[in-house]
TORRO-231976 format. One record per residue: residue in three letters; y, z, x of N, C-alpha, C, O in turn. Coordinates in steps of 0.001 Angstrom, whole numbers, padded with zeros to 6 digits, always signed. Example, Ala and Ser with C-alpha at 12.3 -4.5 7.8 and 13.67 -1.06 7.14 Angstrom:
BEGIN
ALA-005690+007800+013190-004500+007800+012300-003300+007800+013200-003319+008465+014236/SER-002250+007080+012850-001060+007140+013670+000030+007870+012900+001138+008039+013409/
***
This chain:
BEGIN
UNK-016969-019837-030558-017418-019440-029219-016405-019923-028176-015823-021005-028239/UNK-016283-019177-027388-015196-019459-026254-015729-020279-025228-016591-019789-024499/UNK-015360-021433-025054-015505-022054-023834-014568-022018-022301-013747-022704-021692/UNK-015112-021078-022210-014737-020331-020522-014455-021784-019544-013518-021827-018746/UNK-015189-022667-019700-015168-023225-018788-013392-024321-018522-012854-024900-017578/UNK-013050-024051-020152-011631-024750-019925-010393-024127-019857-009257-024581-019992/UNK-010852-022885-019598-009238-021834-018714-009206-022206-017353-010149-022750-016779/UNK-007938-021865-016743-007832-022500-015970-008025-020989-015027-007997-020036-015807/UNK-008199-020572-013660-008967-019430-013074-007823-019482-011762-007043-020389-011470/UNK-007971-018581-011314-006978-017801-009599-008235-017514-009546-008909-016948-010407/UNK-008744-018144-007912-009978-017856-007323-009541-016654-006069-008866-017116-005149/UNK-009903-015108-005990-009036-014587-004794-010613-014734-003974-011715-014643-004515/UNK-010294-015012-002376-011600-015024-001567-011167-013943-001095-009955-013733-001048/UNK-012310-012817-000539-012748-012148-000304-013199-012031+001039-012545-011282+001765/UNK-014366-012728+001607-014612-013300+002633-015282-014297+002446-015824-014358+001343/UNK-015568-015737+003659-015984-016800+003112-016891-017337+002101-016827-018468+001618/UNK-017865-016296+001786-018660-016092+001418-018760-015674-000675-019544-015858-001606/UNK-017267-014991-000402-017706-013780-002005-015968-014102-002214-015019-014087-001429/UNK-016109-014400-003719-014638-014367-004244-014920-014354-005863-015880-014713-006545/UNK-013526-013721-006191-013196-013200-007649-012301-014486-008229-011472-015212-007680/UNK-012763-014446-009396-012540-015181-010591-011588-014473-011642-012053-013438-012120/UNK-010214-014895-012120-009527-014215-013305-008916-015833-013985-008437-016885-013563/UNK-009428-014991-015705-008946-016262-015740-007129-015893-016623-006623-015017-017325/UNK-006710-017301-015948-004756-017552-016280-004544-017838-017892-004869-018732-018674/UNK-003909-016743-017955-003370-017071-019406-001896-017968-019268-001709-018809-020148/UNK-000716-017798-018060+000431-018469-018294+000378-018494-016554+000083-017469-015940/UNK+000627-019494-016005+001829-019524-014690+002984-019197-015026+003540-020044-015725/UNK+003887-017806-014680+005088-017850-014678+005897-018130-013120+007064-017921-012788/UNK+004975-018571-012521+006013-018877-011402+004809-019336-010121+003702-018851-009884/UNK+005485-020350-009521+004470-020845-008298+005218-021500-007652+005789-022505-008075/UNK+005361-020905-006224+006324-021912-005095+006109-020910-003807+005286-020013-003986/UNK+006694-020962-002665+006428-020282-001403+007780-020891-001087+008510-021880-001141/UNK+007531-018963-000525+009195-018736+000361+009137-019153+002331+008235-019769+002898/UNK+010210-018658+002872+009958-019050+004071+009002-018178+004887+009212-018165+006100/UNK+007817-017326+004339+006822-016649+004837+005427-016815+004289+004342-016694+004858/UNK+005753-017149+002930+004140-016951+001926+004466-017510+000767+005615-017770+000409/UNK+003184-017763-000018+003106-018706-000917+003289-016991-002091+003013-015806-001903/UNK+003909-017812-003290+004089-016809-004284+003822-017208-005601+004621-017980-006132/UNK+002778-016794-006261+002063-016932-007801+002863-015449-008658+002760-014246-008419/UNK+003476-016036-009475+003303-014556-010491+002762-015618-011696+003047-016778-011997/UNK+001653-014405-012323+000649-015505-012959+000380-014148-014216+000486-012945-013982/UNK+000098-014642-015245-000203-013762-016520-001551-013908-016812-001946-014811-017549/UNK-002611-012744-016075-004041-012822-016195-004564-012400-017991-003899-011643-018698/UNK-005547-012917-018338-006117-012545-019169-006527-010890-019426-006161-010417-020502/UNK-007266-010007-018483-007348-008957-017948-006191-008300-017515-005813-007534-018402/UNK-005728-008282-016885-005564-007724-016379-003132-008056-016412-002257-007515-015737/UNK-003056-009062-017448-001618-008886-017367-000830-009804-016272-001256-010818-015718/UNK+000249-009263-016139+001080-010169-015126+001156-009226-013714+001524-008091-013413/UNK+000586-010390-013053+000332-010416-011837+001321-011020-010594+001876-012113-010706/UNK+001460-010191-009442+001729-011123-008030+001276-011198-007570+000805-010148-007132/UNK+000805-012376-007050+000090-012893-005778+000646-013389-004460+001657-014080-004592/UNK+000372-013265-003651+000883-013510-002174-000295-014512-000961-001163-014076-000204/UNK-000024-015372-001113-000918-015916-000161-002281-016170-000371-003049-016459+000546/UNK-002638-016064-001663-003632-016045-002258-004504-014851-002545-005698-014863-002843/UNK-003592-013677-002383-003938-012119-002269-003257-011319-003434-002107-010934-003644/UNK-004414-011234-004080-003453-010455-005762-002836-009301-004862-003041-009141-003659/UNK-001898-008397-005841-001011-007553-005290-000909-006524-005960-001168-005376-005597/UNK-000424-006980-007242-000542-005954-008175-000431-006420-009255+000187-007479-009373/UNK-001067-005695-010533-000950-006495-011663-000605-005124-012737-001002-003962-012646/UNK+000242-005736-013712+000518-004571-015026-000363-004063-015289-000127-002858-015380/UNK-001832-004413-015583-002248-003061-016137-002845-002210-015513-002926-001168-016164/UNK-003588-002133-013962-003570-000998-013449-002410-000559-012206-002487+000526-011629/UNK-001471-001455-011939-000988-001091-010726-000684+000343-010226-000743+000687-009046/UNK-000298+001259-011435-000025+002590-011245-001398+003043-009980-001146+003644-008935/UNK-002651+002641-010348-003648+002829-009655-003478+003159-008323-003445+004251-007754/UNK-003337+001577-007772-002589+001707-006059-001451+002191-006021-001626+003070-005177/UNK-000642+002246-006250+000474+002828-005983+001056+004404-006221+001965+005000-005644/UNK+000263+004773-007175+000326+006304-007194-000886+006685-006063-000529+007610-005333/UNK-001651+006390-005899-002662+006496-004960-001609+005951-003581-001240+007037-003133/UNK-001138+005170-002951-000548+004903-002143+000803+006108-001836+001147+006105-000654/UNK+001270+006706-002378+002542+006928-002768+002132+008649-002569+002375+009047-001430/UNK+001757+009330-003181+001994+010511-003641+000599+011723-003025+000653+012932-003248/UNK-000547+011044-002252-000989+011763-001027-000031+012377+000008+000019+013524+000450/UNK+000555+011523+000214+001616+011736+001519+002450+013060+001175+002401+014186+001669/UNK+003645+012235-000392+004581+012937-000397+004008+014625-001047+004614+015596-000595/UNK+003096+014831-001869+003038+015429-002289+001967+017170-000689+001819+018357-000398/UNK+001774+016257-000492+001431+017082+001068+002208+017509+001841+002002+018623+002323/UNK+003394+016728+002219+004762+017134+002919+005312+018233+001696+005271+018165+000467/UNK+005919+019423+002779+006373+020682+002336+007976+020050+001513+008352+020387+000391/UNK+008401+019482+002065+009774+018704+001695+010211+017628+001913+011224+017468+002593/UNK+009347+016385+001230+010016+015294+001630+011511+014171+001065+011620+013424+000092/UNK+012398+014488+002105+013976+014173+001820+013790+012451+001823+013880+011616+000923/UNK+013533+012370+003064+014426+010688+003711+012638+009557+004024+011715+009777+004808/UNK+012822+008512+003092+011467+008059+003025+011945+006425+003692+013156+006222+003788/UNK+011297+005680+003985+010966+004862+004624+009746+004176+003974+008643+004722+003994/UNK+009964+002912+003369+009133+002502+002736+009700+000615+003368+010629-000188+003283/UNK+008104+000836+004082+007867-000711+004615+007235-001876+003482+006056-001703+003175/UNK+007876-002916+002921+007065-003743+002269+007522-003405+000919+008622-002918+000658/UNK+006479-003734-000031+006605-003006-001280+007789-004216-002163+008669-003834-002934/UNK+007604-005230-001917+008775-005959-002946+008446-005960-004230+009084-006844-004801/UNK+007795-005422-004898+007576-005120-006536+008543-004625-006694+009402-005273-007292/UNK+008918-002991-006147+009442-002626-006886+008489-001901-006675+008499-001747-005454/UNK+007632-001329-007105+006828-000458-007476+006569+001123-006664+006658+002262-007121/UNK+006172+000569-005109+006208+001485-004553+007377+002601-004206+007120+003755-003865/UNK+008923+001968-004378+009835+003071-004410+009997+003371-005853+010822+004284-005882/UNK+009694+003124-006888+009419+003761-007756+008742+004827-007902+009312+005847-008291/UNK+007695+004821-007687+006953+006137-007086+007321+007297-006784+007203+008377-007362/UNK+008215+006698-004917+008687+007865-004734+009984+008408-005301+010398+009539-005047/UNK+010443+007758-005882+011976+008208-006199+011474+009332-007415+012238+010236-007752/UNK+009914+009153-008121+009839+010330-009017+009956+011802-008658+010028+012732-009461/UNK+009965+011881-007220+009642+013383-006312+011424+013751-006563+012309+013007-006140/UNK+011588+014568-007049+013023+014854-007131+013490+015651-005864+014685+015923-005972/UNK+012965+016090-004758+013016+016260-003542+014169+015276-002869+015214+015470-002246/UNK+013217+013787-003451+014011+012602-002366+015143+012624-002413+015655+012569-003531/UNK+016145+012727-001025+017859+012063-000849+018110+010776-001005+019035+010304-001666/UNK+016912+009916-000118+017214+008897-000220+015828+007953+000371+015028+008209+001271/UNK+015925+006927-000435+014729+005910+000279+014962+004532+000897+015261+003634+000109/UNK+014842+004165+002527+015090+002565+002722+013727+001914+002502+012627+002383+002794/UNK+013974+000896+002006+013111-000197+001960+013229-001816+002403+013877-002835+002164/UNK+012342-001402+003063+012761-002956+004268+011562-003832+004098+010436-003371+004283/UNK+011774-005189+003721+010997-006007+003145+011132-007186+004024+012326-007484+004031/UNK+010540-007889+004671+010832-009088+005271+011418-010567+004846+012014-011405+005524/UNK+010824-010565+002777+010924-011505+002083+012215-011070+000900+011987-010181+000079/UNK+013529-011781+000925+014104-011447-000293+013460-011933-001163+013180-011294-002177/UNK+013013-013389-000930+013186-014080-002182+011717-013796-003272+011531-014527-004244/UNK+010771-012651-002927+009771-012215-002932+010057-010820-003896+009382-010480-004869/UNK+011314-010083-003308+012234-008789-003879+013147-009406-005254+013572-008734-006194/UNK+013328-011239-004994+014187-011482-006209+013547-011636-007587+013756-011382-008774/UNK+012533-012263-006664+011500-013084-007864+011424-011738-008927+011909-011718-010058/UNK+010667-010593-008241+010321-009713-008714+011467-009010-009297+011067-008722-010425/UNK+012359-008680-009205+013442-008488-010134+013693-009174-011035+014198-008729-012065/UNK+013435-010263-010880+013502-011130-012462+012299-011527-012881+012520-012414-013706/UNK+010867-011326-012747+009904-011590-013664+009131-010312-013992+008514-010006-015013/UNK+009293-009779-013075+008429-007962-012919+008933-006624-013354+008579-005504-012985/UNK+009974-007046-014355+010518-005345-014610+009288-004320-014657+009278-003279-014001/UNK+008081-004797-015644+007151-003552-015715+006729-002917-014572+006105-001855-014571/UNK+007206-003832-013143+006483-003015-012263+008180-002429-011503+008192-001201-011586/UNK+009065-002781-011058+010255-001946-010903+010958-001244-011052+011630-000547-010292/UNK+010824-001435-012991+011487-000455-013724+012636+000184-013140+013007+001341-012943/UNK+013104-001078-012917+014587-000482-012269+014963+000463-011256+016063+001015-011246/UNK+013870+000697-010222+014143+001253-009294+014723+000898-007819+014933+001572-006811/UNK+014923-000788-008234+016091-001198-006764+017353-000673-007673+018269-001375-007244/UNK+017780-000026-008454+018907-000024-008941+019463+001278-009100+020308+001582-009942/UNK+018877+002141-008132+018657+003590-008101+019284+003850-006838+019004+003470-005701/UNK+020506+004830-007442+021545+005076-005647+021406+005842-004350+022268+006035-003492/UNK+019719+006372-004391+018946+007143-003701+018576+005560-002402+018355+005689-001198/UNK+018628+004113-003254+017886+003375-002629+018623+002399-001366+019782+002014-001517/UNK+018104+002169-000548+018821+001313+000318+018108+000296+000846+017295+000582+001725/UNK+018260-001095+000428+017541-002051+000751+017710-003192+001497+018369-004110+001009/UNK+017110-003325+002875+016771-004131+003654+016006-004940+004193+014886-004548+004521/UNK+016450-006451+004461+015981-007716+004154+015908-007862+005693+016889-008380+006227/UNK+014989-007515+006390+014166-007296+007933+012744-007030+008496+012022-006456+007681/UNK+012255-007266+009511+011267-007209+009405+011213-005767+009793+011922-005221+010639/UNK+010195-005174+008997+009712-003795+009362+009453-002846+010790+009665-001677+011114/UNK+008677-004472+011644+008830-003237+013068+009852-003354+013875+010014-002615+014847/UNK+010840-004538+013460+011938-004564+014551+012977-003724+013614+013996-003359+014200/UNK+012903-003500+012750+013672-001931+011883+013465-001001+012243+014120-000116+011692/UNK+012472-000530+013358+011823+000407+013403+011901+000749+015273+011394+001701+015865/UNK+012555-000171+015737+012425+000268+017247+013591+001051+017407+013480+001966+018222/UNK+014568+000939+016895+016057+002087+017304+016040+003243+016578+016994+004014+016482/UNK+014808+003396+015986+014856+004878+015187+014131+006087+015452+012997+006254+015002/UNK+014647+006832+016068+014011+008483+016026+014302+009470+015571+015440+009862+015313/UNK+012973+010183+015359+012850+011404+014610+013762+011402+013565+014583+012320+013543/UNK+013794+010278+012407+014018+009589+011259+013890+010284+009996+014743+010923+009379/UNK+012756+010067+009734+012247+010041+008410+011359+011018+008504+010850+011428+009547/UNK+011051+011627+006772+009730+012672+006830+008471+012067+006224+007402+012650+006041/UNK+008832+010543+005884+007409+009590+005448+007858+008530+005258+008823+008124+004611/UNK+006749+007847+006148+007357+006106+006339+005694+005528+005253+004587+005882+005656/UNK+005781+004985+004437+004887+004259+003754+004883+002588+004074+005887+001903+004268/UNK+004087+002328+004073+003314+001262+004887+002874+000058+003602+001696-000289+003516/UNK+003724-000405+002830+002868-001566+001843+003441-003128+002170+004248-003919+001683/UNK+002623-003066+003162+002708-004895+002914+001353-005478+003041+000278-004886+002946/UNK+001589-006817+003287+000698-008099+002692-000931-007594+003726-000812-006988+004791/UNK-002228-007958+003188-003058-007570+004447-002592-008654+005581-001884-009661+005596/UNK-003356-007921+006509-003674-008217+008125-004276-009554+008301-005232-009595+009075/UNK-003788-011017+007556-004205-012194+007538-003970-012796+009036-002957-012493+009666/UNK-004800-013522+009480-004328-014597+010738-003462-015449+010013-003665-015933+008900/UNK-002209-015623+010950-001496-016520+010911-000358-016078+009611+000598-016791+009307/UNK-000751-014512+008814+000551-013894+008130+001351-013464+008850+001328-013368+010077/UNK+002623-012986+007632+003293-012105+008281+002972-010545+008703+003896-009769+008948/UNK+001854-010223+008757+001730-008688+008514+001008-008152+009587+001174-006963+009863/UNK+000179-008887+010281-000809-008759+010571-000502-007488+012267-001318-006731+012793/UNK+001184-007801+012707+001528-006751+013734+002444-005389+013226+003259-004718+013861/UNK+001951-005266+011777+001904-004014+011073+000933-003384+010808+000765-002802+009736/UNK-000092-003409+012032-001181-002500+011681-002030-002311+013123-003164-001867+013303/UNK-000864-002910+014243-001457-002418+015756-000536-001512+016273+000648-001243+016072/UNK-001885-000921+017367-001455+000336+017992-000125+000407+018361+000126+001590+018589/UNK+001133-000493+018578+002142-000924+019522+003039-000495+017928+003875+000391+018111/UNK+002949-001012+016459+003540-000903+015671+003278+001063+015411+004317+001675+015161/UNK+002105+001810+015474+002088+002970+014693+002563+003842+015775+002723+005037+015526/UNK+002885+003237+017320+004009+004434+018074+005094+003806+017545+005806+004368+018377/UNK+005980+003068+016839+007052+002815+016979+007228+004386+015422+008001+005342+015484/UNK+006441+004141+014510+006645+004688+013487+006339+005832+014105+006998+006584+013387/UNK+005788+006606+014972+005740+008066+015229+007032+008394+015969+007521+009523+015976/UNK+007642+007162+016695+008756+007443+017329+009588+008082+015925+009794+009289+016048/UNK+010051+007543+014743+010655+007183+013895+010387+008786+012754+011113+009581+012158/UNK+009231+008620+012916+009183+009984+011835+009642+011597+012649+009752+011611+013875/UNK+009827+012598+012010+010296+013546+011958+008929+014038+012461+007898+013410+012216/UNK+008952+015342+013274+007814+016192+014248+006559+016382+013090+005352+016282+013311/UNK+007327+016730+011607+006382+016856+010962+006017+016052+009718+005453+016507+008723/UNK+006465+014639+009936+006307+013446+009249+005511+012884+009008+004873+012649+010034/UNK+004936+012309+007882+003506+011689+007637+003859+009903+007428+004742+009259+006861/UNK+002770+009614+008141+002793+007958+007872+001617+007434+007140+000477+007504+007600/UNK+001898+006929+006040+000445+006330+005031+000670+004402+005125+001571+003584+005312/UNK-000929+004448+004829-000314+002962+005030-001707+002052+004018-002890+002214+004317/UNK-001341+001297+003050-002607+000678+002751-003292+000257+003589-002766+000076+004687/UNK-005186-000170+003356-005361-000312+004291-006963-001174+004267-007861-001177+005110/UNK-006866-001804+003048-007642-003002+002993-008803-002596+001683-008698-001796+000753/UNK-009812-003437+002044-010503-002582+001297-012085-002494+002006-012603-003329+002747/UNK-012752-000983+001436-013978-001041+002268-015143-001303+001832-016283-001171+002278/UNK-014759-001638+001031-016115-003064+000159-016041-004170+000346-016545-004917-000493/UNK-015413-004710+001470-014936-006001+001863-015078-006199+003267-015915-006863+003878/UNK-014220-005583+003635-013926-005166+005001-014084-003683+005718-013046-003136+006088/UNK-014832-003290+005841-015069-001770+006458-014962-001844+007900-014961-000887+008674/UNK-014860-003216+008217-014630-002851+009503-013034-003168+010296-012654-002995+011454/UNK-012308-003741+008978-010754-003632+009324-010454-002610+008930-009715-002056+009744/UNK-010621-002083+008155-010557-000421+007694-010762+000714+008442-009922+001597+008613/UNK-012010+000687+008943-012155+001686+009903-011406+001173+011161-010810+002114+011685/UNK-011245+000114+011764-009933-000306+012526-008640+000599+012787-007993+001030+013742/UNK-008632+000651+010959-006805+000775+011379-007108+001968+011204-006050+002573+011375/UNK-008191+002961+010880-008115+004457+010817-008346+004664+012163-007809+005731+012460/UNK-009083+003977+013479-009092+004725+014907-007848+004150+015096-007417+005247+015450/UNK-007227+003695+015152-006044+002926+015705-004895+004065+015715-004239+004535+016644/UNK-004904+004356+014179-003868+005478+013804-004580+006938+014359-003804+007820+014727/UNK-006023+007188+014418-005972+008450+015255-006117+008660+016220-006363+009727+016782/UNK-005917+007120+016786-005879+007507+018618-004178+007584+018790-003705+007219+019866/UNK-003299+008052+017738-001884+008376+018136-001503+009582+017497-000530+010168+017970/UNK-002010+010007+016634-001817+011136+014928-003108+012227+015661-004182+011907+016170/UNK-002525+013514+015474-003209+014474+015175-004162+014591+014316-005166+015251+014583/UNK-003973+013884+012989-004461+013879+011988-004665+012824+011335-003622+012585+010727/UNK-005586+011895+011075-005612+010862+010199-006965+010674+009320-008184+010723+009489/UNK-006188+010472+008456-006987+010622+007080-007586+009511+006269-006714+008687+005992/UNK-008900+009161+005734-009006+007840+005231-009283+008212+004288-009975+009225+004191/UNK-008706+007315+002900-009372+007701+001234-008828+006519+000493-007809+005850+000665/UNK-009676+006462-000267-010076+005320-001470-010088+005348-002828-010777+006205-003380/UNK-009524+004656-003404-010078+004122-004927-010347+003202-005387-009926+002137-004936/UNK-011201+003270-006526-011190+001546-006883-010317+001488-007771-009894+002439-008430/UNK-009788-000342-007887-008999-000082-008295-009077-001648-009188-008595-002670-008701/UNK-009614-001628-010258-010403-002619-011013-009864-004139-010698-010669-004978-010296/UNK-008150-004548-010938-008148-005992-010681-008018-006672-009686-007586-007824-009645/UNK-008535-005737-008436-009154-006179-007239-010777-006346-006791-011308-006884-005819/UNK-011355-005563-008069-012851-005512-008117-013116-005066-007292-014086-005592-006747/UNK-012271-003319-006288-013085-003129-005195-012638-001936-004998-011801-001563-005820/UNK-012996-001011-003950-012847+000098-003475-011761-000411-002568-012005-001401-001879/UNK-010374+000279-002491-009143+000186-001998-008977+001071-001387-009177+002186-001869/UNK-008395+000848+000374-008535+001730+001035-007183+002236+001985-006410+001380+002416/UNK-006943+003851+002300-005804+003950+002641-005648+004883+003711-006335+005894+003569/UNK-004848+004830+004882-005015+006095+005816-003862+006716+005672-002902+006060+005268/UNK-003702+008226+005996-002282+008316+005961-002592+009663+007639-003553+010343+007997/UNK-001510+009490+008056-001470+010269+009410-000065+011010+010344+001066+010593+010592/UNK-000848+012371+010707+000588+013236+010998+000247+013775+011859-000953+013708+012127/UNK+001223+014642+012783+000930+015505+013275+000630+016932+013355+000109+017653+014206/UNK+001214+017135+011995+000685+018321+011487+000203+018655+009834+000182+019827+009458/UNK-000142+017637+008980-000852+017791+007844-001801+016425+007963-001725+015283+008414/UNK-002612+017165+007364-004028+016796+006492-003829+016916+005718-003408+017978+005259/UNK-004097+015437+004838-003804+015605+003840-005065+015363+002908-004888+014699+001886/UNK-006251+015829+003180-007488+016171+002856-007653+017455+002343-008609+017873+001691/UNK-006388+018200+002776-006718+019816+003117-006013+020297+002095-005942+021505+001872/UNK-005290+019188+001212-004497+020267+000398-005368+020325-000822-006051+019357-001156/UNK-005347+021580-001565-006623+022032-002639-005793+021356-004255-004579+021157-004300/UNK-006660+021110-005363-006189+020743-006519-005453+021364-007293-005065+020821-008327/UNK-004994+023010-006875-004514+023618-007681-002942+023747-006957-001957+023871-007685/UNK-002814+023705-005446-001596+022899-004947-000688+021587-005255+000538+021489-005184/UNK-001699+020557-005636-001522+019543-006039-000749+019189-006926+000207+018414-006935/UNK-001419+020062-007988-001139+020120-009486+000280+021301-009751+001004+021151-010735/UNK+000483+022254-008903+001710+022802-008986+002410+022263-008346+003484+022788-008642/UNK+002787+020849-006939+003261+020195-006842+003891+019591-007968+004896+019689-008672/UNK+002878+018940-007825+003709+018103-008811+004328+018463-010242+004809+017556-010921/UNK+004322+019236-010511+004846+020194-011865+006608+020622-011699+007570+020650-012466/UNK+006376+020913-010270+007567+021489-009416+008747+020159-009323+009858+019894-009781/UNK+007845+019619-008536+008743+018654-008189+008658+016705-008581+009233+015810-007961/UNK+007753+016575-009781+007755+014797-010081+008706+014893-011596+008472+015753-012445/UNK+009743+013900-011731+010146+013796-013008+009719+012368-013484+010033+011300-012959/UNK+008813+012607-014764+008462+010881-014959+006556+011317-014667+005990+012177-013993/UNK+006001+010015-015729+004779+009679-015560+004001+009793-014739+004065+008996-013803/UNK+003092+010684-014741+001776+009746-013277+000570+009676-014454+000265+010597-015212/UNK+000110+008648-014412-001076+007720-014832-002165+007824-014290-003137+007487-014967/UNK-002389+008303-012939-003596+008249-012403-003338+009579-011596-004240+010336-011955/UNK-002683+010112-010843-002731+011030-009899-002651+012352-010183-001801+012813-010945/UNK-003486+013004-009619-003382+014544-010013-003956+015408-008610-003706+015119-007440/UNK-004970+016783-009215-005223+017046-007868-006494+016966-007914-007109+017113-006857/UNK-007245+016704-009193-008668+016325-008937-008391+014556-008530-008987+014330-007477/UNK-008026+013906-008799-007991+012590-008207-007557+012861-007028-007693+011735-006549/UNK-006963+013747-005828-006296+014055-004735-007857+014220-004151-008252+013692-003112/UNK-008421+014813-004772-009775+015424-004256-010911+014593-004056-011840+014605-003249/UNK-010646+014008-004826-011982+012955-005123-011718+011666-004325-012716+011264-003728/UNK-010542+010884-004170-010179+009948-003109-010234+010186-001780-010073+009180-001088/UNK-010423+011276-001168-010737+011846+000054-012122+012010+000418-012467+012046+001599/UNK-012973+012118-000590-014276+012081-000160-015017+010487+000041-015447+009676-000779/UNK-014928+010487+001633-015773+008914+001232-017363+008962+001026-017974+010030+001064/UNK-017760+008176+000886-019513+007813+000648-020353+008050+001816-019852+007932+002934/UNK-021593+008376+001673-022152+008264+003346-022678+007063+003834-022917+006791+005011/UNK-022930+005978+002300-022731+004683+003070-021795+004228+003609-022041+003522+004587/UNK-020373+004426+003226-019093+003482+004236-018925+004315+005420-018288+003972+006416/UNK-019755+005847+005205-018624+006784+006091-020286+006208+007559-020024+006120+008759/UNK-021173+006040+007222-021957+005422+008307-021530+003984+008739-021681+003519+009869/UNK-021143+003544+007993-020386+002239+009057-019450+002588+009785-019443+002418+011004/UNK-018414+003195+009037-017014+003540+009810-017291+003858+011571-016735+003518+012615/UNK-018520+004734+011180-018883+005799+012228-019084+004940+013781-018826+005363+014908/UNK-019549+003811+013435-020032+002948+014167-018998+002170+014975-019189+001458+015960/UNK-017533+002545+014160-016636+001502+014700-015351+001962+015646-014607+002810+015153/UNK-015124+001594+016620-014387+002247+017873-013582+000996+018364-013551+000716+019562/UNK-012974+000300+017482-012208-000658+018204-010674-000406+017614-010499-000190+016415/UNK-009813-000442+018365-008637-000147+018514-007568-001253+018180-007664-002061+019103/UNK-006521-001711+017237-005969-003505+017181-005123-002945+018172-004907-001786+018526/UNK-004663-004141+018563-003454-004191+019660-003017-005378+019279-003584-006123+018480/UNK-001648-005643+020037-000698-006817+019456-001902-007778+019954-002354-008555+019113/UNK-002533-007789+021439-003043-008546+022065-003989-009107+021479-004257-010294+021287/UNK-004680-007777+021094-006195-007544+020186-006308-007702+018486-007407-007675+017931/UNK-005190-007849+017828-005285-007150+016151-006584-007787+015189-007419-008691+015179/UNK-006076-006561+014366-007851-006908+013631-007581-007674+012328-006637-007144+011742/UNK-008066-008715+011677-007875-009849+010525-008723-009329+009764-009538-008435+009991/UNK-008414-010184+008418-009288-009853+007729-010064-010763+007815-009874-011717+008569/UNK-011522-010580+006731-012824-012245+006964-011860-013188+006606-011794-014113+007416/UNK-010854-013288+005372-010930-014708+004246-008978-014223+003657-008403-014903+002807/
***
């Protein structure tokens, strides 16, 4: 019989209140850079993991989850997307993604943390798979919104993955109103901006946050979800343009998308999963409904924990 009680556990909180339990098969790494504390840790469940601040991130065995879900709403909605812009994302993972759209010229990725981009090059191949090493890629060690003030009519999709909206993180003025004009400055007339966006089994009300936030600037903004198991939660994401919805595109578009234009695996994404992540619940979609507050640098919205 297994005695549970002598593994050793990564407690992630949730809010003060509610937190997840995994238990550690190996520490491969524990120290903090000059922004955030950094665990890559080998879960029982769920594989080798990064953690950030006490915020799992992604782990081998579902990450495809978020990240094809993060990743391929956007691009696969844009009629042609060339020149991508990918905020955050030091796995590795998320320009992996896009570099499968054989469309792409080229992708920057601007990360605030190298030593976060190194780690992960040397403990995380399963999640990089060698895609900082791809000549489409261009990578920069800056912070995301001051990358982002000298650029117009840029890019045809700026993706949005960094750390949540913690008090006292680094992230937290990547998700106010002052940051999503800089990125509309930045994208192309008919450019889409996606951005993770917490989760709404947790937080529904930072969630619905950053969805008025982004459509009091976007023509169009879109909220959709999955769960996404080694977070134990419904994962949530907006993406927003001025001229697509990306709600609107049908499964049989989807699916000749991507036929057309992905070389390489997708694990989770298709166009019935396109379909089905867009529909929210009428329990979250009645909270959301309720919520009309706007972040501002002045104002921004945290998470509980």
């Amino acid at each position: 019989m297994v005695e549970y009680r002598e593994w050793k556990w990564f407690i992630e909180w949730q809010t003060p209140c509610e937190a997840h339990m995994h238990g550690i098969k190996k520490v491969i790494y524990s120290g903090k850079t000059k922004f955030q504390n950094v665990e890559i840790l080998e879960l029982y469940n769920y594989g080798k993991a990064l953690i950030l601040d006490g915020k799992l991130q992604s782990a081998v065995y579902d990450e495809a989850i978020y990240h094809e879900a993060l990743v391929h709403p956007a691009m696969i909605t844009h009629d042609n997307p060339e020149r991508v812009l990918v905020i955050g994302g030091g796995e590795g993972a998320t320009i992996r993604e896009v570099l499968k759209h054989e469309c792409v010229k080229s992708v920057t990725m601007v990360d605030l943390d190298r030593e976060v981009v190194e780690l992960s090059k040397k403990y995380l191949p399963e999640l990089h798979k060698g895609a900082f090493d791809d000549q489409r890629v261009e990578l920069v060690y800056a912070d995301g919104r001051k990358y982002l003030e000298d650029k117009e009519d840029e890019f045809d999709i700026i993706i949005v993955d960094v750390t949540d909206p913690l008090e006292g993180g680094p992230s937290y003025k990547l998700y106010t109103l002052e940051f999503y004009r800089l990125a509309e400055k930045a994208l192309k007339k008919d450019g889409i901006i996606v951005t993770q966006a917490t989760s709404p089994s947790y937080m529904v009300y930072a969630y619905a946050t950053i969805l008025r936030t982004m459509a009091s600037i976007f023509k169009y903004a879109t909220p959709y979800y999955t769960f996404v198991p080694a977070f134990v939660s419904l994962w949530g994401f907006v993406a927003a343009s001025h001229k697509y919805d990306v709600s609107k595109v049908d499964i049989g578009e989807v699916d000749s998308r991507i036929k057309k234009r992905i070389r390489g695996e997708l694990k989770f994404y298709d166009g019935i999963t396109h379909k089905k992540m867009m529909l929210i619940d009428k329990f979250t979609r009645s909270i959301m409904e309720k919520v009309d507050n706007i972040a501002t640098d002045e104002r921004p919205v945290f998470m509980p924990a």
